[in-house]
C-alpha positions in Angstrom: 101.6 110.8 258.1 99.7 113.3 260.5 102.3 115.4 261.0 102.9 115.7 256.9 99.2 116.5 256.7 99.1 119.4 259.3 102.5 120.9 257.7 100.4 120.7 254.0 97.6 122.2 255.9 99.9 124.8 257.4 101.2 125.8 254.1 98.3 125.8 252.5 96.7 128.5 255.3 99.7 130.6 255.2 99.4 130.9 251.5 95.7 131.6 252.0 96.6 134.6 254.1 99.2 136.1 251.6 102.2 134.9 253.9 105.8 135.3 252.4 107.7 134.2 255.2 107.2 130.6 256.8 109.2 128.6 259.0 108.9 124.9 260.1 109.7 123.4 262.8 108.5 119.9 263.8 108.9 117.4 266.4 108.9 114.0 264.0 111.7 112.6 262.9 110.1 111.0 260.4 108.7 113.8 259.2 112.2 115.7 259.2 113.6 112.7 257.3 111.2 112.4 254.9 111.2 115.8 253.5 115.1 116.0 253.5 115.6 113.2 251.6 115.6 112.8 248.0 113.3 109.8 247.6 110.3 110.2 249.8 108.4 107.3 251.6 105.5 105.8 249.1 102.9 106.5 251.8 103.6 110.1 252.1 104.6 110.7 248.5 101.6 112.4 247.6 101.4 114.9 250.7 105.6 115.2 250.7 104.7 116.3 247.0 102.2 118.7 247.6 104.0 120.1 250.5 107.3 120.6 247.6 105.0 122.6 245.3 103.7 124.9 247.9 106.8 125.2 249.4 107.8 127.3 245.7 105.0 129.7 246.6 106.8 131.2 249.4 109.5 134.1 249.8 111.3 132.5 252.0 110.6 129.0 253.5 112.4 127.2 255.9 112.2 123.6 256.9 114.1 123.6 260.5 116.0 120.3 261.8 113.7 118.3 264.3 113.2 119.1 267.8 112.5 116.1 270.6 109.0 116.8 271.9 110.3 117.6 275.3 111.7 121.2 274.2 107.9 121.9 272.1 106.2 122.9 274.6 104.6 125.9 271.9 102.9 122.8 270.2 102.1 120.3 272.9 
């Protein structure tokens, strides 16, 4: 749920700023799961949905495949 929260968050500063271009990357597989798949989780339906209609704001968005913590070291 956090890391859902901080992507919406994310999306919603980038658009703030007039961003075009934005690119994902996250280190929960949940996360990563949930906004690949076609149903969504009914906990993070809401945020999944807002993160869906921002997402159509964008140029060019891209939601990357997950990456274990160990190799994040630009977010941890």
């Amino acid at each position: 749920m956090a890391q859902s929260m901080a992507v919406r968050a994310a999306l919603f500063f980038a658009r703030a700023y007039n961003l075009t271009h934005v690119w994902i990357q996250s280190d929960s597989l949940v996360f990563v799961l949930a906004i690949n798949s076609k149903t969504w989780p009914m906990e993070l339906y809401e945020v999944l949905m807002d993160i869906a209609l921002l997402s159509s704001t964008f140029s060019v968005i891209c939601f990357s495949s997950f990456i274990p913590r160990h190799q994040n070291s630009l977010a941890n």
